[in-house]
N, CA, C and O atoms as CSV, one atom per row, in Angstrom:
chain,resi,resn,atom,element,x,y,z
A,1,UNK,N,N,-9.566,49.330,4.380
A,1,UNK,CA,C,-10.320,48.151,4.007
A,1,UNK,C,C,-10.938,47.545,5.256
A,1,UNK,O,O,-10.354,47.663,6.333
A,2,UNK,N,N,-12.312,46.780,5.140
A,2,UNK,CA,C,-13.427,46.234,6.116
A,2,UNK,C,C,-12.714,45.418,6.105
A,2,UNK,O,O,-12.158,45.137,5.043
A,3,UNK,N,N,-12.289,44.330,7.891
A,3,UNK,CA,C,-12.596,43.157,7.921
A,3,UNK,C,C,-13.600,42.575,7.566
A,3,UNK,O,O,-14.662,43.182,7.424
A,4,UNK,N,N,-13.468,41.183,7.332
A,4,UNK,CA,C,-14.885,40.011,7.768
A,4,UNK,C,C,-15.514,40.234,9.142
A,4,UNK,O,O,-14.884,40.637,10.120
A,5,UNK,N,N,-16.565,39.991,9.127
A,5,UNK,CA,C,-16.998,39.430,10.303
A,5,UNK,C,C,-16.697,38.035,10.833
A,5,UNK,O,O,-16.604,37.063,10.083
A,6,UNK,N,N,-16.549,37.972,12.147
A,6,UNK,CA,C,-16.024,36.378,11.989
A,6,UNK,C,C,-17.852,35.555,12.026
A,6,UNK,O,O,-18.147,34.360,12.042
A,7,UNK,N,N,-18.642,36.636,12.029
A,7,UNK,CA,C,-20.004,35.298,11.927
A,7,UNK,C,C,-19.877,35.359,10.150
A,7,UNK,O,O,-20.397,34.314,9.759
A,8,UNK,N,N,-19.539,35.923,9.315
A,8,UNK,CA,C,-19.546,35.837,7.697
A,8,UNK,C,C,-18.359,35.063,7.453
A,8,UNK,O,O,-18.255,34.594,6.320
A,9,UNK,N,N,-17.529,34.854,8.205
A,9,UNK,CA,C,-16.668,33.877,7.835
A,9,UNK,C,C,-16.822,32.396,8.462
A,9,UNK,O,O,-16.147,31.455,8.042
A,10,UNK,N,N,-17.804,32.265,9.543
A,10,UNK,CA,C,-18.080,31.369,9.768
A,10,UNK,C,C,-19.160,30.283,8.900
A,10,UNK,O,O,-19.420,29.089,8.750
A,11,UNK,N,N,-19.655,31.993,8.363
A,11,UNK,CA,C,-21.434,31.063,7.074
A,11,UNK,C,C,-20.611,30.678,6.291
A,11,UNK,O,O,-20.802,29.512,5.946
A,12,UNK,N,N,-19.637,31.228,5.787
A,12,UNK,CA,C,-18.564,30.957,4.417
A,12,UNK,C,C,-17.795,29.524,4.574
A,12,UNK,O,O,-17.481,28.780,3.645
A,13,UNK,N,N,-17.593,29.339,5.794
A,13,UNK,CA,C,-16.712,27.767,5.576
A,13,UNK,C,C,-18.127,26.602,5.971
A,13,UNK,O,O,-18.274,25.459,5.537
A,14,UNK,N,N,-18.864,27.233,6.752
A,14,UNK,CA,C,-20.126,26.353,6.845
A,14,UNK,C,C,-20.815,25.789,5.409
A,14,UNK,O,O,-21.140,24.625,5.171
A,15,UNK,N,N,-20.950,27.061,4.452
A,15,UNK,CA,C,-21.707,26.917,2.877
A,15,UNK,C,C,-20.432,26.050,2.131
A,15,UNK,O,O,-20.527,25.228,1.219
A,16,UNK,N,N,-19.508,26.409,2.667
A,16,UNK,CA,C,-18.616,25.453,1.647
A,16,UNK,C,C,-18.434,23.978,2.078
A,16,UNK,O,O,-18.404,23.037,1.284
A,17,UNK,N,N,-18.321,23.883,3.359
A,17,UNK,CA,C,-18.127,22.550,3.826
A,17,UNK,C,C,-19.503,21.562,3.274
A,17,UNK,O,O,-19.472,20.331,3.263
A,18,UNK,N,N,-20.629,22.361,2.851
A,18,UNK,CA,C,-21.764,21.738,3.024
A,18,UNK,C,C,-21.996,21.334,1.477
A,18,UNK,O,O,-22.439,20.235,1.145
A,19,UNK,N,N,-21.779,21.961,0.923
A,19,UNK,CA,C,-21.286,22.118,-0.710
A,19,UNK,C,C,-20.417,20.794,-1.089
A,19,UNK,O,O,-20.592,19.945,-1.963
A,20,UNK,N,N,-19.411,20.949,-0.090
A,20,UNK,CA,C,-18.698,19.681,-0.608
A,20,UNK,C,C,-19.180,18.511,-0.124
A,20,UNK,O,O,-19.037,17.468,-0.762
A,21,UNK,N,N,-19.885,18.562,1.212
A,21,UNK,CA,C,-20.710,17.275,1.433
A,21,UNK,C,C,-21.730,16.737,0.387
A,21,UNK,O,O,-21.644,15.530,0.161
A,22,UNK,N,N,-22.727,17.473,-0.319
A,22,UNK,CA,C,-23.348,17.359,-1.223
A,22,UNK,C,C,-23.079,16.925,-2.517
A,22,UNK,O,O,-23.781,16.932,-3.528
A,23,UNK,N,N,-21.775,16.492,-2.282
A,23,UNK,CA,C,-21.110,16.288,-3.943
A,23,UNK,C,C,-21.240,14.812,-4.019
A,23,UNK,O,O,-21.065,14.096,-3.033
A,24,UNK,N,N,-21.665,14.195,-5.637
A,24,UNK,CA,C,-21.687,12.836,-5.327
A,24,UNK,C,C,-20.109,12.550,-5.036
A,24,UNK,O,O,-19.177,13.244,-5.443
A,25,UNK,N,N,-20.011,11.263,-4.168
A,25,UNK,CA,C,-18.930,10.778,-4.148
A,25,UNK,C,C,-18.635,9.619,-5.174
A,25,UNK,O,O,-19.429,8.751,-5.537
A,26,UNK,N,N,-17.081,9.818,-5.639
A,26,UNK,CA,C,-16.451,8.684,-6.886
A,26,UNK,C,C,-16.190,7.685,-5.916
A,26,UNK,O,O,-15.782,7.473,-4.774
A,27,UNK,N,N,-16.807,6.989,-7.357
A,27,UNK,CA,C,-16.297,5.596,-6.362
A,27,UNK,C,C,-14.760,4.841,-6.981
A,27,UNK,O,O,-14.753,4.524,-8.170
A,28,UNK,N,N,-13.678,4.617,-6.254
A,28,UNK,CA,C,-12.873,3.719,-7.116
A,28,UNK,C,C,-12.528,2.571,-6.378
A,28,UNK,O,O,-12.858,2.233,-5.241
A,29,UNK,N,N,-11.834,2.050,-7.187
A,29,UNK,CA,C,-11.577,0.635,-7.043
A,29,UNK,C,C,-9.989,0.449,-6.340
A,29,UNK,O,O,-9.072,1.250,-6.528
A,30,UNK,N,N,-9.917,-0.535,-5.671
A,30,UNK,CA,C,-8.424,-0.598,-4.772
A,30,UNK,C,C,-8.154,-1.778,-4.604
A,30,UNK,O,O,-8.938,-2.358,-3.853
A,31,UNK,N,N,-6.871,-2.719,-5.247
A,31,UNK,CA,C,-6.398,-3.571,-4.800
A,31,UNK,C,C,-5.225,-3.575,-4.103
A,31,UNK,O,O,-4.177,-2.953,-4.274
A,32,UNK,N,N,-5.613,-4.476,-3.189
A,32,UNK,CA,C,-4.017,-4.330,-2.032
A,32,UNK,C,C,-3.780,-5.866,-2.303
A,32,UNK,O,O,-4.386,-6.916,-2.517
A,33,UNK,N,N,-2.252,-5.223,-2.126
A,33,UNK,CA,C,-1.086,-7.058,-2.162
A,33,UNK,C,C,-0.779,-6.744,-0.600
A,33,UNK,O,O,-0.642,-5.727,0.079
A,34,UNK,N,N,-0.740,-8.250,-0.367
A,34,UNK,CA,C,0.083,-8.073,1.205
A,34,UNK,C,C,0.915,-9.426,1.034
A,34,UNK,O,O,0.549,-10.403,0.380
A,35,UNK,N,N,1.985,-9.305,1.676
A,35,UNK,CA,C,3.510,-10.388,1.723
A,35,UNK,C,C,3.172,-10.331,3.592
A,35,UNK,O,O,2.539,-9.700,4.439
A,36,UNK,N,N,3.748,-11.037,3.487
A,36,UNK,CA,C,4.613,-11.581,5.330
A,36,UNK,C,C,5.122,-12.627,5.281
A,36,UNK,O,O,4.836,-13.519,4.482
A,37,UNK,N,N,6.036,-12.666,6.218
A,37,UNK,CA,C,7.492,-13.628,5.924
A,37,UNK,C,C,8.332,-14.025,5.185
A,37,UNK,O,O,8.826,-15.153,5.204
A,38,UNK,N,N,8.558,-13.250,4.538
A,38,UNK,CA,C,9.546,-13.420,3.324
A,38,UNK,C,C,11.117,-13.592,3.974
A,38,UNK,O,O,12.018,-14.134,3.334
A,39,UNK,N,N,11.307,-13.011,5.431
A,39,UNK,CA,C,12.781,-13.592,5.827
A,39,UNK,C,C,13.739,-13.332,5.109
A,39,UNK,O,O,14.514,-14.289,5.116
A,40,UNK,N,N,14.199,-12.253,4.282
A,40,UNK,CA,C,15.305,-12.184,3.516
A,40,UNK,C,C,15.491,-12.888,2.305
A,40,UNK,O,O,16.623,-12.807,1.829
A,41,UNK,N,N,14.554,-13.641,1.616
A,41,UNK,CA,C,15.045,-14.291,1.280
A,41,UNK,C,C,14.884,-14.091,-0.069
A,41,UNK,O,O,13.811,-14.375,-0.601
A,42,UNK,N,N,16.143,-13.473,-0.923
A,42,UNK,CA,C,15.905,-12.635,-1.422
A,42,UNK,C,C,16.286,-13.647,-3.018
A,42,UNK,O,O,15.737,-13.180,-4.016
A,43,UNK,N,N,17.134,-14.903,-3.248
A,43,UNK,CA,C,17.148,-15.210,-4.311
A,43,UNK,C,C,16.174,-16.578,-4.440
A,43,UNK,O,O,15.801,-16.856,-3.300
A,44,UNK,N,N,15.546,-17.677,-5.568
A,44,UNK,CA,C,14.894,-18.716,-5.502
A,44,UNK,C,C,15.828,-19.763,-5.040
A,44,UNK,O,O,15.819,-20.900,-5.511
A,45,UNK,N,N,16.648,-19.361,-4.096
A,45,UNK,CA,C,17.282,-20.753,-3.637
A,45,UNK,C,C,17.826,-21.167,-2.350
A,45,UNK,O,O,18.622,-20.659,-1.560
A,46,UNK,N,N,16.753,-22.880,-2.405
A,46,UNK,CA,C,16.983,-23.276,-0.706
A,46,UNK,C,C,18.487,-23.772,-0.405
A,46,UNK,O,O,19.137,-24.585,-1.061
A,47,UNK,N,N,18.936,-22.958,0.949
A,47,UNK,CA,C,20.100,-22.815,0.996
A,47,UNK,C,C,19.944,-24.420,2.120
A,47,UNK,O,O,20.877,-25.222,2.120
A,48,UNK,N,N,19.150,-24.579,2.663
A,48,UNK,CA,C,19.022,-26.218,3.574
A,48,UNK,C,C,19.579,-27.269,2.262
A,48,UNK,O,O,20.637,-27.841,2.525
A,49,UNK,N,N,19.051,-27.536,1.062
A,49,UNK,CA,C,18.846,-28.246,-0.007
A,49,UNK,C,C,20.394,-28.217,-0.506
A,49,UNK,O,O,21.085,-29.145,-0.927
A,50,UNK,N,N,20.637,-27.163,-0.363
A,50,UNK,CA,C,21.826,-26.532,-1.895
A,50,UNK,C,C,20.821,-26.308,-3.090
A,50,UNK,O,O,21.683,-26.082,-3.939
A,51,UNK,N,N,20.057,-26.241,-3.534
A,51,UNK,CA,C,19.207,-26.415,-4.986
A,51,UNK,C,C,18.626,-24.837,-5.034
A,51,UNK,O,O,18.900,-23.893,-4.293
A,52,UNK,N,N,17.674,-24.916,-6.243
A,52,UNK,CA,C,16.815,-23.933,-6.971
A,52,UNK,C,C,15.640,-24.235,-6.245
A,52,UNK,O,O,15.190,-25.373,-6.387
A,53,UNK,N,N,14.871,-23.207,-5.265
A,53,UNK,CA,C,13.728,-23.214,-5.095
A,53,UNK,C,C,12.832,-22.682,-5.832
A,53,UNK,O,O,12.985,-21.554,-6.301
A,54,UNK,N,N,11.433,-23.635,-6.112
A,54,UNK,CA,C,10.374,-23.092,-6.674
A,54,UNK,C,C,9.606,-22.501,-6.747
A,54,UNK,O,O,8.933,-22.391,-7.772
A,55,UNK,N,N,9.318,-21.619,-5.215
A,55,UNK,CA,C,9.149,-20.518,-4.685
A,55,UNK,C,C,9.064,-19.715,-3.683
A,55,UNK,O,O,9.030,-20.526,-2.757
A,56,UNK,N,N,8.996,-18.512,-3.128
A,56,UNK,CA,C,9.230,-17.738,-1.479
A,56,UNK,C,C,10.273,-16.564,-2.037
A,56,UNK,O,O,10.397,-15.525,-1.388
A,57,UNK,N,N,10.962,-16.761,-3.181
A,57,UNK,CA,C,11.733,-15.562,-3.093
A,57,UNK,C,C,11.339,-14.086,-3.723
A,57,UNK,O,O,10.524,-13.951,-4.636
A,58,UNK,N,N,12.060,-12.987,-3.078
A,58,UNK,CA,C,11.924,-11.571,-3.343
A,58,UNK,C,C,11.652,-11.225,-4.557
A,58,UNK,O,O,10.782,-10.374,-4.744
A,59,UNK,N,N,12.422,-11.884,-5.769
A,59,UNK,CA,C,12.830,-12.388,-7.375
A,59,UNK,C,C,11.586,-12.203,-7.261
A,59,UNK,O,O,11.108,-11.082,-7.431
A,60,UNK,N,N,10.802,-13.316,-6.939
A,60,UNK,CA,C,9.536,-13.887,-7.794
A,60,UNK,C,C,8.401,-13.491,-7.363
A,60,UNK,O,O,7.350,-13.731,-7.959
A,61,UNK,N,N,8.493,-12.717,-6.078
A,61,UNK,CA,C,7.583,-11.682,-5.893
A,61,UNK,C,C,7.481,-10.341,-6.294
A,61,UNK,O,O,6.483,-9.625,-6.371
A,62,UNK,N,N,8.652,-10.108,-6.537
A,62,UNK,CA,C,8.614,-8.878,-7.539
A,62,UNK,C,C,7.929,-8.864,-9.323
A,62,UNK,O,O,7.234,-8.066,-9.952
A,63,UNK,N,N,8.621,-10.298,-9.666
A,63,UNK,CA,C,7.799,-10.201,-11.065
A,63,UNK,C,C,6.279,-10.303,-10.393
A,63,UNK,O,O,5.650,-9.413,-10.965
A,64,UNK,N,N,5.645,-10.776,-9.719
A,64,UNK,CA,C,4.482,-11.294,-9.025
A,64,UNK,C,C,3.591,-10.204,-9.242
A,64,UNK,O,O,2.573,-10.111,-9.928
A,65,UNK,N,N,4.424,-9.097,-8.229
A,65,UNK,CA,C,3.758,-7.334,-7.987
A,65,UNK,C,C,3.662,-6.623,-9.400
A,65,UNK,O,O,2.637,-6.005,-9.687
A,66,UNK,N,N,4.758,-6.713,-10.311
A,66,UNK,CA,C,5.016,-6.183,-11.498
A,66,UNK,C,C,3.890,-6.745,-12.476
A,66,UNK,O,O,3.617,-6.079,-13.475
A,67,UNK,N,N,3.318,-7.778,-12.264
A,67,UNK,CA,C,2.272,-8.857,-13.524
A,67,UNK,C,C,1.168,-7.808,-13.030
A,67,UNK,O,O,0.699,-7.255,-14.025
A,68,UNK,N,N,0.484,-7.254,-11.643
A,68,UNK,CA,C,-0.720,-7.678,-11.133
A,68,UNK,C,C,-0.487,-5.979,-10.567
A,68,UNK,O,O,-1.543,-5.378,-10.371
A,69,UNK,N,N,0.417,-5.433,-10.382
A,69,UNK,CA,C,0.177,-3.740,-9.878
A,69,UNK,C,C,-0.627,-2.780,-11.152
A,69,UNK,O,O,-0.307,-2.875,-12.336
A,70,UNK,N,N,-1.590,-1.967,-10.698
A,70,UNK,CA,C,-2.546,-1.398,-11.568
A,70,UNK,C,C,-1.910,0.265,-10.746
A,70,UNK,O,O,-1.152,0.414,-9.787
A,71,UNK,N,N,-2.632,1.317,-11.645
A,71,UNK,CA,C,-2.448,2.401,-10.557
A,71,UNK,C,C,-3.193,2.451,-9.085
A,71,UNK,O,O,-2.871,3.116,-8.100
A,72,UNK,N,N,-4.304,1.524,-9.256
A,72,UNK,CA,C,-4.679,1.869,-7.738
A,72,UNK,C,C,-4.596,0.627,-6.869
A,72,UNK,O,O,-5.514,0.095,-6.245
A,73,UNK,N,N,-3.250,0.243,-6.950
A,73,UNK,CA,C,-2.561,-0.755,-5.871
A,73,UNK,C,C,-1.767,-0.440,-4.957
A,73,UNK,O,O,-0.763,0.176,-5.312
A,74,UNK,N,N,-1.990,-0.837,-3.070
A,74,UNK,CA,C,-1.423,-0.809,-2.492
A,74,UNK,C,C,-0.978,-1.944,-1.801
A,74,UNK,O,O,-1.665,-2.802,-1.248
A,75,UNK,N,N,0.758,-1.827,-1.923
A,75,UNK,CA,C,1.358,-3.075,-1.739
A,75,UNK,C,C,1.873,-2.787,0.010
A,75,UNK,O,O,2.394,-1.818,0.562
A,76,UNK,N,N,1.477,-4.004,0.449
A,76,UNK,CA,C,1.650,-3.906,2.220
A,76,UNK,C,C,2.380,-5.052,2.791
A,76,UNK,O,O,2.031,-6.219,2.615
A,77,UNK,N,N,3.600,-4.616,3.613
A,77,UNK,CA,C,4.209,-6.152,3.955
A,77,UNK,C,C,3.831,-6.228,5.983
A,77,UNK,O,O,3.964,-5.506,6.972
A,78,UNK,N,N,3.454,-7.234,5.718
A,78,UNK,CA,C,2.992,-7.768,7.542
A,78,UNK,C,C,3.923,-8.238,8.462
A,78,UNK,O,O,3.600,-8.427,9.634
A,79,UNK,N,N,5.412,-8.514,7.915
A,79,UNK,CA,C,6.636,-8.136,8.647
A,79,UNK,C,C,7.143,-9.115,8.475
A,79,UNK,O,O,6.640,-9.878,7.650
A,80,UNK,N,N,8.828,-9.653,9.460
A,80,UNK,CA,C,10.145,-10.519,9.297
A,80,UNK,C,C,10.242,-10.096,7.526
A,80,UNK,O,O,10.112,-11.157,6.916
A,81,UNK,N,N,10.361,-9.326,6.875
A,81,UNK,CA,C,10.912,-8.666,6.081
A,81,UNK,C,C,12.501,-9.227,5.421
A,81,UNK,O,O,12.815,-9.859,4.412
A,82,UNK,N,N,13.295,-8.602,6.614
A,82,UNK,CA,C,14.581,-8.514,6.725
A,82,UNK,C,C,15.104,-9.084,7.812
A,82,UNK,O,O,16.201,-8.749,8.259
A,83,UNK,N,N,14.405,-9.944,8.301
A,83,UNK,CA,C,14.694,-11.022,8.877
A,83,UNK,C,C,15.268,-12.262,8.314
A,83,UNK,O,O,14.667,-12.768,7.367
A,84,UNK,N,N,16.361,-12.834,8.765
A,84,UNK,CA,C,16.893,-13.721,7.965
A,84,UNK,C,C,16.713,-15.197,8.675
A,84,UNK,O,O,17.444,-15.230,9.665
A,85,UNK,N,N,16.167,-16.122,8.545
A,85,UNK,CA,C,15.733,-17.529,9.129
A,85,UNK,C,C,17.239,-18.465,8.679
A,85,UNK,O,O,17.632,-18.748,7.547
A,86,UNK,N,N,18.025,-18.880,10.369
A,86,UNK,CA,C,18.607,-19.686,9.375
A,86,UNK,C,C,18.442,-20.918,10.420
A,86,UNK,O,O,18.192,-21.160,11.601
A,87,UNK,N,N,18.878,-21.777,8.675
A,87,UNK,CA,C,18.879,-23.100,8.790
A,87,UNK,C,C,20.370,-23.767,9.043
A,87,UNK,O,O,21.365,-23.660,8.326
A,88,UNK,N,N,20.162,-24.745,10.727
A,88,UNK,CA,C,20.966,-25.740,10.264
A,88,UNK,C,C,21.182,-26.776,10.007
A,88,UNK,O,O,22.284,-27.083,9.554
């Protein structure tokens, strides 16, 4: 059996690369969530207070992501994550 030539294998990825440049491109759609500073804080309640906070926690950002995530959502956190802030 013949090898290729490597100049026929070079027209071959050239015609294809060019092929696929020529293709219309899809367009889709992308929503991104982004969080930062959330600090651990993972239930609705201010521990300074003793009480039920009304909002900042993990809880209520999760139903948050869960109301509003589509398939083409990317969820991004900007950091102190797991950082825990404390109060005295």
């Amino acid at each position: 059996m013949k090898k290729a030539s490597p100049l026929f294998l070079a027209l071959v990825i050239v015609l294809l690369c060019t092929g696929f440049a020529l293709a219309e491109p899809e367009t889709v759609s992308l929503r991104i969530l982004a969080t930062s500073d959330l600090h651990g804080k993972l239930m609705p309640w201010d521990y300074a207070l003793n009480e039920e906070s009304l909002s900042g926690s993990m809880t209520q950002l999760a139903a948050a992501v869960k109301a509003c995530r589509t398939e083409n959502t990317l969820l991004v956190d900007a950091g102190d994550t797991i950082s825990v802030t404390i109060i005295v």
